[in-house]
PDB file with SEQRES, HELIX, SHEET and CRYST1 records, atoms N, CA, C and O in Angstrom:
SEQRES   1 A   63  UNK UNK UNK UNK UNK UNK UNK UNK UNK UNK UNK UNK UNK          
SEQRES   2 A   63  UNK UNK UNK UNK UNK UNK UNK UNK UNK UNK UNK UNK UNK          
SEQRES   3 A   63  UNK UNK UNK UNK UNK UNK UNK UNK UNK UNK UNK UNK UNK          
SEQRES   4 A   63  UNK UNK UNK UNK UNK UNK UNK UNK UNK UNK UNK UNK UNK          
SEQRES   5 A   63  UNK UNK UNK UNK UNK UNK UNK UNK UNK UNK UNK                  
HELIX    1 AA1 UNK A    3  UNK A    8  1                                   6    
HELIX    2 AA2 UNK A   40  UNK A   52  1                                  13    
SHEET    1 AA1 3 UNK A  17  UNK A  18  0                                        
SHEET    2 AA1 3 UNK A  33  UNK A  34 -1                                        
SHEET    3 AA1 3 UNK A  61  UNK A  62  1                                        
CRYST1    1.000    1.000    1.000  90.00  90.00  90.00 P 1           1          
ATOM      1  N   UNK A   1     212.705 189.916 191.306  1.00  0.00           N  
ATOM      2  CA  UNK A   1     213.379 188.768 191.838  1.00  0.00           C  
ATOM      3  C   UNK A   1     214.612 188.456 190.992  1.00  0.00           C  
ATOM      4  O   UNK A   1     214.643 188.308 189.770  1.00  0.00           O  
ATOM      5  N   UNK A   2     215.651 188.382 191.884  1.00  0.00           N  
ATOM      6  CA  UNK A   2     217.137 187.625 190.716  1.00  0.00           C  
ATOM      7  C   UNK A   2     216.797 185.714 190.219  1.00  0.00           C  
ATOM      8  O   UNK A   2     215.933 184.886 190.509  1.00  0.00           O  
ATOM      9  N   UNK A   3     218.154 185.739 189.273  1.00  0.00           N  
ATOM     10  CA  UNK A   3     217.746 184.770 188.782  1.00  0.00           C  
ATOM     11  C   UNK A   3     217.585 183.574 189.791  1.00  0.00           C  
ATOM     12  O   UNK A   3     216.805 182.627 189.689  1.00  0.00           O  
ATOM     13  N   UNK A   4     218.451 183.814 190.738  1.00  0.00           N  
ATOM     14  CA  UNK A   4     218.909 183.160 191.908  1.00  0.00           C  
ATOM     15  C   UNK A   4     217.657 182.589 192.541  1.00  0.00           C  
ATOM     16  O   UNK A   4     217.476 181.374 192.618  1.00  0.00           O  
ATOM     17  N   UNK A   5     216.626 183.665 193.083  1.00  0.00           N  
ATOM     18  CA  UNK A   5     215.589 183.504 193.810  1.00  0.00           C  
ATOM     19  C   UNK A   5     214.315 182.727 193.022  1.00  0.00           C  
ATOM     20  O   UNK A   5     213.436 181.933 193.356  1.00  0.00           O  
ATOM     21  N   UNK A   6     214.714 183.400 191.808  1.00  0.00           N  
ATOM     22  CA  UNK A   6     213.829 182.418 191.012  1.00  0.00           C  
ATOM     23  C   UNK A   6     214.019 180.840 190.572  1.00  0.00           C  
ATOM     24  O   UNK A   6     213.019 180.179 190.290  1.00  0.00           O  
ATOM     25  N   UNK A   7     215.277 180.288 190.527  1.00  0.00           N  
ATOM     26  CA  UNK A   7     216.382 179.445 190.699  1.00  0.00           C  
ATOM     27  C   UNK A   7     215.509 178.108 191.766  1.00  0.00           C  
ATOM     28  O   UNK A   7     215.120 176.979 191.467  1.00  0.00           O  
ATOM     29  N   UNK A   8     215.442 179.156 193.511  1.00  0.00           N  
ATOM     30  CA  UNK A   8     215.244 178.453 194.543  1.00  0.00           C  
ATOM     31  C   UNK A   8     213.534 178.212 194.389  1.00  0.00           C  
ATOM     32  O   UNK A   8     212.957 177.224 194.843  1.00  0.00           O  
ATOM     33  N   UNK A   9     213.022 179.069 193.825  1.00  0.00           N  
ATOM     34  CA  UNK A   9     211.470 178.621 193.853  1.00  0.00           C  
ATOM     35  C   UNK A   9     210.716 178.066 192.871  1.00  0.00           C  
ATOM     36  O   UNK A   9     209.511 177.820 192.934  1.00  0.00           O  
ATOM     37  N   UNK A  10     211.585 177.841 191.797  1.00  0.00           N  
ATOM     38  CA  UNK A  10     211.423 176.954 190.636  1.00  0.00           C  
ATOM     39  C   UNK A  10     211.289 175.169 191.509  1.00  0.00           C  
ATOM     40  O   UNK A  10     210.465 174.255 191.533  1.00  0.00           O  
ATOM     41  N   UNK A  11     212.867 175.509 192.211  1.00  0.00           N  
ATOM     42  CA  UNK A  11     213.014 173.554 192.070  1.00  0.00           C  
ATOM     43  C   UNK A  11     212.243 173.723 193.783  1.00  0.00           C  
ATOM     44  O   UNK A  11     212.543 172.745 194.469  1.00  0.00           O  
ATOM     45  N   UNK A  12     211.557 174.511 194.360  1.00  0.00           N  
ATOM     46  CA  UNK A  12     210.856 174.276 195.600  1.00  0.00           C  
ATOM     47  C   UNK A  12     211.989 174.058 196.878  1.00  0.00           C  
ATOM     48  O   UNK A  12     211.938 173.221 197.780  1.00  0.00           O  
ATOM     49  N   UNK A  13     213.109 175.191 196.608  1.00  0.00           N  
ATOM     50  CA  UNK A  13     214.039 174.872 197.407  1.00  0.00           C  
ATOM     51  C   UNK A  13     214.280 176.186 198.309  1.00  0.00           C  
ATOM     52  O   UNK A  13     215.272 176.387 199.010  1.00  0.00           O  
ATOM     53  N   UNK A  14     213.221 176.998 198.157  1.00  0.00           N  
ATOM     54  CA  UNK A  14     213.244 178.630 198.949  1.00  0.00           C  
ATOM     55  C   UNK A  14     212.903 178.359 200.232  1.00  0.00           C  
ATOM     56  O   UNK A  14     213.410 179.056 201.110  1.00  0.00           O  
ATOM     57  N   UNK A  15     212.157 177.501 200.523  1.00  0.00           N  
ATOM     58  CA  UNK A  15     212.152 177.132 202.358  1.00  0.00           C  
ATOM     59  C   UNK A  15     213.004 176.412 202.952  1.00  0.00           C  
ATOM     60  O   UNK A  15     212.718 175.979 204.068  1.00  0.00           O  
ATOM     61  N   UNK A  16     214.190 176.121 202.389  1.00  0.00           N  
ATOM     62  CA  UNK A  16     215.615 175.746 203.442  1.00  0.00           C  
ATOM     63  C   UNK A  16     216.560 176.234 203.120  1.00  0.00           C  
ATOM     64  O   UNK A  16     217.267 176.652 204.037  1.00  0.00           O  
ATOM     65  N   UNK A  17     217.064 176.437 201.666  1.00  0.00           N  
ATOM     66  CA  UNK A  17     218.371 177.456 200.747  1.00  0.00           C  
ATOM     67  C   UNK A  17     217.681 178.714 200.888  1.00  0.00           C  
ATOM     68  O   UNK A  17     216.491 178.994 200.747  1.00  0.00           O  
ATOM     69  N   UNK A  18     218.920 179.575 201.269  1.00  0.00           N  
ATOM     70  CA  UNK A  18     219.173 180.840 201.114  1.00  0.00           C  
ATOM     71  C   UNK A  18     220.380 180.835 200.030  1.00  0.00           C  
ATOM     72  O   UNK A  18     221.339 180.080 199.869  1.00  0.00           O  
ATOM     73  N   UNK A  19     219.917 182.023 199.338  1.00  0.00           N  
ATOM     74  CA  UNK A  19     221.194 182.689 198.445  1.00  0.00           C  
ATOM     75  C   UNK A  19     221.940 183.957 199.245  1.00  0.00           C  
ATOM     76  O   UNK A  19     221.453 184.504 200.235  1.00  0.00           O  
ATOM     77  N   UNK A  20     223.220 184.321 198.625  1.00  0.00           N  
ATOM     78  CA  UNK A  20     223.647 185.590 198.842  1.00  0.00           C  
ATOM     79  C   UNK A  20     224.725 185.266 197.610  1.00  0.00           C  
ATOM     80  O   UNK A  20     225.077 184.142 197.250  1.00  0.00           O  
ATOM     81  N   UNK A  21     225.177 186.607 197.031  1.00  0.00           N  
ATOM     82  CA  UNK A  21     226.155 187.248 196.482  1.00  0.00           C  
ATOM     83  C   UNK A  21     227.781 186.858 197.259  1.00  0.00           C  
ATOM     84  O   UNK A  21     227.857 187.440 198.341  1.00  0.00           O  
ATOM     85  N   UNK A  22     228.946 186.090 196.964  1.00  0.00           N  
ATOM     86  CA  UNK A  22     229.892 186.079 197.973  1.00  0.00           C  
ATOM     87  C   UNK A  22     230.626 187.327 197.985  1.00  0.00           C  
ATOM     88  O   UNK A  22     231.385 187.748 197.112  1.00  0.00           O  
ATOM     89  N   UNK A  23     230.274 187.913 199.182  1.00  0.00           N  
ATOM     90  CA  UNK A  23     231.142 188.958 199.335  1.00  0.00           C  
ATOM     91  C   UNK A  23     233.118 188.928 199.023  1.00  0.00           C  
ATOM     92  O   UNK A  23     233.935 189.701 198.523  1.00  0.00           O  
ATOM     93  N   UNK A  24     233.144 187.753 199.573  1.00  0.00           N  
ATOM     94  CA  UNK A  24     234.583 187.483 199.587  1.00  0.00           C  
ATOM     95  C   UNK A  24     235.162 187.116 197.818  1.00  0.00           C  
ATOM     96  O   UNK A  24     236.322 186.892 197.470  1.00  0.00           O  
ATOM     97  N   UNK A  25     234.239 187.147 197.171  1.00  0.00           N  
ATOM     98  CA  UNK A  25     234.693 186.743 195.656  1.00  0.00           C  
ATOM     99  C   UNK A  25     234.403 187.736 194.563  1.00  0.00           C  
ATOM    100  O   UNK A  25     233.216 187.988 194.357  1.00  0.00           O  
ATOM    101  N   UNK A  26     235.038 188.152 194.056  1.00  0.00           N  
ATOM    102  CA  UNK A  26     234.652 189.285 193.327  1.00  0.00           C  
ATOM    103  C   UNK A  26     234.574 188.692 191.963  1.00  0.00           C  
ATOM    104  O   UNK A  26     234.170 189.461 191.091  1.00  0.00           O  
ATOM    105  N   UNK A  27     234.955 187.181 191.516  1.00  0.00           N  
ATOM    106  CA  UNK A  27     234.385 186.433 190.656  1.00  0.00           C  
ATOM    107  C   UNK A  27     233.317 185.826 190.136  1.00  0.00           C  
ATOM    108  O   UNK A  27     233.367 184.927 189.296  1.00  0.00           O  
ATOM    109  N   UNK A  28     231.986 186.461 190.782  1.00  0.00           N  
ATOM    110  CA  UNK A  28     230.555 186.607 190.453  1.00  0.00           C  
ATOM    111  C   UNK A  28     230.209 184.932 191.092  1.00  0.00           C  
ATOM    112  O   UNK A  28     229.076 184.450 191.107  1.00  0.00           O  
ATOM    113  N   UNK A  29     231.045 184.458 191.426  1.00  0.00           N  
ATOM    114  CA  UNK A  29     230.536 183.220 192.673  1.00  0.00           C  
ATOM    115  C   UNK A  29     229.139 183.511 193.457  1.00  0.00           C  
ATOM    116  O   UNK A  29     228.832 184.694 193.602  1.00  0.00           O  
ATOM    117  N   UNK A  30     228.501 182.770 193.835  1.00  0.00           N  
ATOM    118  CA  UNK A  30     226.907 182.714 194.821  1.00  0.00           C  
ATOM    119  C   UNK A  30     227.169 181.796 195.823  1.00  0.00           C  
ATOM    120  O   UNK A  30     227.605 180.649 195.732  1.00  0.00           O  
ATOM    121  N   UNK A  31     226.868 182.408 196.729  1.00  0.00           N  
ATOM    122  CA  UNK A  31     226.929 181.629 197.927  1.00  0.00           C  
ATOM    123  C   UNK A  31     225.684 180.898 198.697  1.00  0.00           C  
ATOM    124  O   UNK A  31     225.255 181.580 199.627  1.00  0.00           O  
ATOM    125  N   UNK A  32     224.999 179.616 198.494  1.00  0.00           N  
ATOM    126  CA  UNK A  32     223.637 179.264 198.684  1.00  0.00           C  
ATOM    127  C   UNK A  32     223.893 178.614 200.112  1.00  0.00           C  
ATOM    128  O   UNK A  32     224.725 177.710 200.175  1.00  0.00           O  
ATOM    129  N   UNK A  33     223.224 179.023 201.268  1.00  0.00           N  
ATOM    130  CA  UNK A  33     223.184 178.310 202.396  1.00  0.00           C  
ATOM    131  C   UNK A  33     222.024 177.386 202.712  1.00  0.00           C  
ATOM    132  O   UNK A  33     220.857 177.778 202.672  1.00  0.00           O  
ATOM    133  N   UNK A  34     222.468 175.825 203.110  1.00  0.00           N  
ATOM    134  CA  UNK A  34     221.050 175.122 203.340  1.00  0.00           C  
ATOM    135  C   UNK A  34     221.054 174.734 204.368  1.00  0.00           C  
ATOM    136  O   UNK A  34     221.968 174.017 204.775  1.00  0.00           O  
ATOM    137  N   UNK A  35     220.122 175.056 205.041  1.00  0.00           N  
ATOM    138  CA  UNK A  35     219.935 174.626 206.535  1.00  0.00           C  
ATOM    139  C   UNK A  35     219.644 173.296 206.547  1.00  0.00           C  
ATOM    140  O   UNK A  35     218.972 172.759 205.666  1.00  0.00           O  
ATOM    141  N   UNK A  36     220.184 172.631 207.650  1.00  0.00           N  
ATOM    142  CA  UNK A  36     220.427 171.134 207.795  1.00  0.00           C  
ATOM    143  C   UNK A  36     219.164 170.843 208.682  1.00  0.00           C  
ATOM    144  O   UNK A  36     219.087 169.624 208.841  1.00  0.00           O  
ATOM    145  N   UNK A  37     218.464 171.301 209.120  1.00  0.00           N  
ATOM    146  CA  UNK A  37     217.259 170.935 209.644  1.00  0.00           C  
ATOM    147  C   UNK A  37     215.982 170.030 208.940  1.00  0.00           C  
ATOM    148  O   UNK A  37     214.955 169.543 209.411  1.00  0.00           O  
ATOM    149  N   UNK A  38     216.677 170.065 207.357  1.00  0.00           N  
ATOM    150  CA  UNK A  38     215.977 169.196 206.381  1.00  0.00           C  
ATOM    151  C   UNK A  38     216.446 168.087 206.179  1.00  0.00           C  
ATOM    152  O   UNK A  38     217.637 168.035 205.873  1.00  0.00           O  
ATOM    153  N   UNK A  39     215.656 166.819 206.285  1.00  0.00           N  
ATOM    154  CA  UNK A  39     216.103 165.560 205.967  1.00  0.00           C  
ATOM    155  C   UNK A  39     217.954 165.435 205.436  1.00  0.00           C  
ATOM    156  O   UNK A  39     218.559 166.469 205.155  1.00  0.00           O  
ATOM    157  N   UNK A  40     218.439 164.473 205.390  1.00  0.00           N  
ATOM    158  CA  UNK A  40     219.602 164.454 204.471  1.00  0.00           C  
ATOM    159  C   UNK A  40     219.636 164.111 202.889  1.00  0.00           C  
ATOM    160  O   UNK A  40     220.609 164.178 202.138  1.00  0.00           O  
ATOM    161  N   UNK A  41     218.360 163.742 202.600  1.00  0.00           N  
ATOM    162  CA  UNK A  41     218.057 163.400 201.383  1.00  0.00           C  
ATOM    163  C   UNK A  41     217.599 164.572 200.772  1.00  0.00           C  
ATOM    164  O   UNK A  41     218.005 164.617 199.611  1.00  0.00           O  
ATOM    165  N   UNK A  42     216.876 165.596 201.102  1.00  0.00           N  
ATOM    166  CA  UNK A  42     216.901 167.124 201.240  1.00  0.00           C  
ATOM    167  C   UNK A  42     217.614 167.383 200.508  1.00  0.00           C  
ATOM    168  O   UNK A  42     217.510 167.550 199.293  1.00  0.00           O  
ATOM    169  N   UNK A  43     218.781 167.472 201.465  1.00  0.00           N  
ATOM    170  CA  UNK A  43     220.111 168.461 201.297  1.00  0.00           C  
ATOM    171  C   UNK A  43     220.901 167.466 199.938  1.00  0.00           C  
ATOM    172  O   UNK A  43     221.416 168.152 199.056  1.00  0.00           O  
ATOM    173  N   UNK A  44     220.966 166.378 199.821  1.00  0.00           N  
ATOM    174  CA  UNK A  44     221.421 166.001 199.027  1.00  0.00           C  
ATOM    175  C   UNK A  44     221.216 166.859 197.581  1.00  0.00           C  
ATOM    176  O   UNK A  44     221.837 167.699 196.930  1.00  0.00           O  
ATOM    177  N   UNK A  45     220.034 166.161 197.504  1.00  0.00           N  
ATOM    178  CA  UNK A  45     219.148 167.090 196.391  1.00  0.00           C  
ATOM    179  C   UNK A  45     219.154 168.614 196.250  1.00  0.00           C  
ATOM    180  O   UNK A  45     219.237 169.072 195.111  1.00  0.00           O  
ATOM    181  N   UNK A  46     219.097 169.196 196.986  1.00  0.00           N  
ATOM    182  CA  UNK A  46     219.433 170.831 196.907  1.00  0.00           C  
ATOM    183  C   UNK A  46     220.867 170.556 195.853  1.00  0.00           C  
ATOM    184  O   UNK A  46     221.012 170.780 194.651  1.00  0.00           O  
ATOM    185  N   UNK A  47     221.672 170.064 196.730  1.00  0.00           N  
ATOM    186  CA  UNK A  47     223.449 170.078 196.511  1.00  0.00           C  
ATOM    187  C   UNK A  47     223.736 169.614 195.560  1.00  0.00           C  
ATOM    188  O   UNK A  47     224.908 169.660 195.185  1.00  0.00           O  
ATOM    189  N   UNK A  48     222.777 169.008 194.840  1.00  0.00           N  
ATOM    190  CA  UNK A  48     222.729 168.321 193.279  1.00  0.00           C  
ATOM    191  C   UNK A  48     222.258 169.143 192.552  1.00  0.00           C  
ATOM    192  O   UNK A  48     223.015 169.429 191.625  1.00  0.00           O  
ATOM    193  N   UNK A  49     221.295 169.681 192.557  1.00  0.00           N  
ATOM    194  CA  UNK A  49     220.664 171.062 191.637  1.00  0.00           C  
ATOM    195  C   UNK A  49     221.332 172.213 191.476  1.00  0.00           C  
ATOM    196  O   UNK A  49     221.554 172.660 190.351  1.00  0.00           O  
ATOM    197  N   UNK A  50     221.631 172.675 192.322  1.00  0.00           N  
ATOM    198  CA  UNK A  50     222.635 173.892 192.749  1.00  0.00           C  
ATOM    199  C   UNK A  50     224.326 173.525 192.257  1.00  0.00           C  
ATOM    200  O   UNK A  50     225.142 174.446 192.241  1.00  0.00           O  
ATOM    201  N   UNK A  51     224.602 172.574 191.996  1.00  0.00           N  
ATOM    202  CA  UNK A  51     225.976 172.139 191.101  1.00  0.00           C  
ATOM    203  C   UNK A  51     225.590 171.946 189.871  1.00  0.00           C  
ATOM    204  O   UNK A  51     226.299 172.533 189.054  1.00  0.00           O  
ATOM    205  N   UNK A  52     224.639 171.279 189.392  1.00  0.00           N  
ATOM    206  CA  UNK A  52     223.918 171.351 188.050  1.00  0.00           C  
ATOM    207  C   UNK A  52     223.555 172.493 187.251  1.00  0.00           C  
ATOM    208  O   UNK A  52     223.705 172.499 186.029  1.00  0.00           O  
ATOM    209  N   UNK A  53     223.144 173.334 187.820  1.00  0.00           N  
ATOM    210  CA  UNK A  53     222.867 174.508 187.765  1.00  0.00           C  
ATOM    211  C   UNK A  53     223.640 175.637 187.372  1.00  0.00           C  
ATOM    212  O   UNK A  53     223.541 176.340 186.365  1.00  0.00           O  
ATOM    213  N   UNK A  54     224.638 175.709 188.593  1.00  0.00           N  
ATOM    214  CA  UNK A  54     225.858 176.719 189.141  1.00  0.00           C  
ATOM    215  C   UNK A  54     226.753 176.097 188.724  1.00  0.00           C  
ATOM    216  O   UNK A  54     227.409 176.775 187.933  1.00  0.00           O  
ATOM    217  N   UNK A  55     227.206 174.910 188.886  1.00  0.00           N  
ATOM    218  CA  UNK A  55     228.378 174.360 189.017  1.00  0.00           C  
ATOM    219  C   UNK A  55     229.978 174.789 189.918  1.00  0.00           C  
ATOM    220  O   UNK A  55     230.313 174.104 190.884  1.00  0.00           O  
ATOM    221  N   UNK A  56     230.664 175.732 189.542  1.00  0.00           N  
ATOM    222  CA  UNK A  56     231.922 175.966 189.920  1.00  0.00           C  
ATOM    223  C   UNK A  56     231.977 177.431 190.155  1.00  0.00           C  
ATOM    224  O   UNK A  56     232.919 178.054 190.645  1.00  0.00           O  
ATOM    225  N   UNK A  57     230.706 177.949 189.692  1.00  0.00           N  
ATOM    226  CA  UNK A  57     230.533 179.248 190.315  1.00  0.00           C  
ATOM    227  C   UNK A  57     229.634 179.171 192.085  1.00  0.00           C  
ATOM    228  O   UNK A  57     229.307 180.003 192.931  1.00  0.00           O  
ATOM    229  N   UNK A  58     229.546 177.839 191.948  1.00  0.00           N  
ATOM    230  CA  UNK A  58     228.583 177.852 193.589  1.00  0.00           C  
ATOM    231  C   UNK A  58     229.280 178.171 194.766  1.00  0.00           C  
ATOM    232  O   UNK A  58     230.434 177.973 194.388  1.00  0.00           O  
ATOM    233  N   UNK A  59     229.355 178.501 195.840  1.00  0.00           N  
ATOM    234  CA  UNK A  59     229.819 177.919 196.886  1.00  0.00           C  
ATOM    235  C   UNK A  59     228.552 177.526 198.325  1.00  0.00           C  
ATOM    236  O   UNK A  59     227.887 178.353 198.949  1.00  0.00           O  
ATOM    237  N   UNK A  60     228.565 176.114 198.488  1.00  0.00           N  
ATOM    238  CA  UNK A  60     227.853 175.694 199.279  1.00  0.00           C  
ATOM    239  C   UNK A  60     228.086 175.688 200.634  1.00  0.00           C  
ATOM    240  O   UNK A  60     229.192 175.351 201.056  1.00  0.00           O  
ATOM    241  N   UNK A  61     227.023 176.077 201.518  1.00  0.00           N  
ATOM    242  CA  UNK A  61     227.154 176.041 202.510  1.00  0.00           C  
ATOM    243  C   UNK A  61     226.216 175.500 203.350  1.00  0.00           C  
ATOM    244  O   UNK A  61     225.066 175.914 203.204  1.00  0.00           O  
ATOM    245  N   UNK A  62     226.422 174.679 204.191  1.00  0.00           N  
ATOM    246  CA  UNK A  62     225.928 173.745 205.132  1.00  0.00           C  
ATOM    247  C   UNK A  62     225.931 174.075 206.785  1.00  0.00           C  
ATOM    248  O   UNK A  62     226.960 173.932 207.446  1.00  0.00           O  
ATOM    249  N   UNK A  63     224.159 174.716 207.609  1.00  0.00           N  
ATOM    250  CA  UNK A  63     224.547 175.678 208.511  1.00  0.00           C  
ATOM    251  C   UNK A  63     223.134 174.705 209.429  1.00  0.00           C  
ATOM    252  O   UNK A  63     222.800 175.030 210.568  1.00  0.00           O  
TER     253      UNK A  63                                                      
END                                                                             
């Protein structure tokens, strides 16, 4: 498992965030997608961990 995946199942966030690698960035950026089908307080929280975390290497996505 990457650190990534381990990342999402640490904070209990592997059943709505997905990770990927950004293809489009060759600056070792991660691209975490969270499906909006989760509360908004959810997603808040994902989007707080995942900047805490990552910070300025993240790029978030909201699907």
């Amino acid at each position: 498992m990457t650190t990534e995946q381990n990342f999402l199942i640490t904070y209990g966030l592997h059943n709505f965030v997905s990770h990927a690698p950004d293809p489009a960035s060759m600056s070792g950026r991660n691209a975490f997608v969270i499906h909006r089908r989760e509360g908004a307080d959810m997603v808040r929280h994902a989007t707080s961990l995942i900047e805490g975390s990552y910070g300025d290497r993240a790029d978030i996505r909201l699907i």
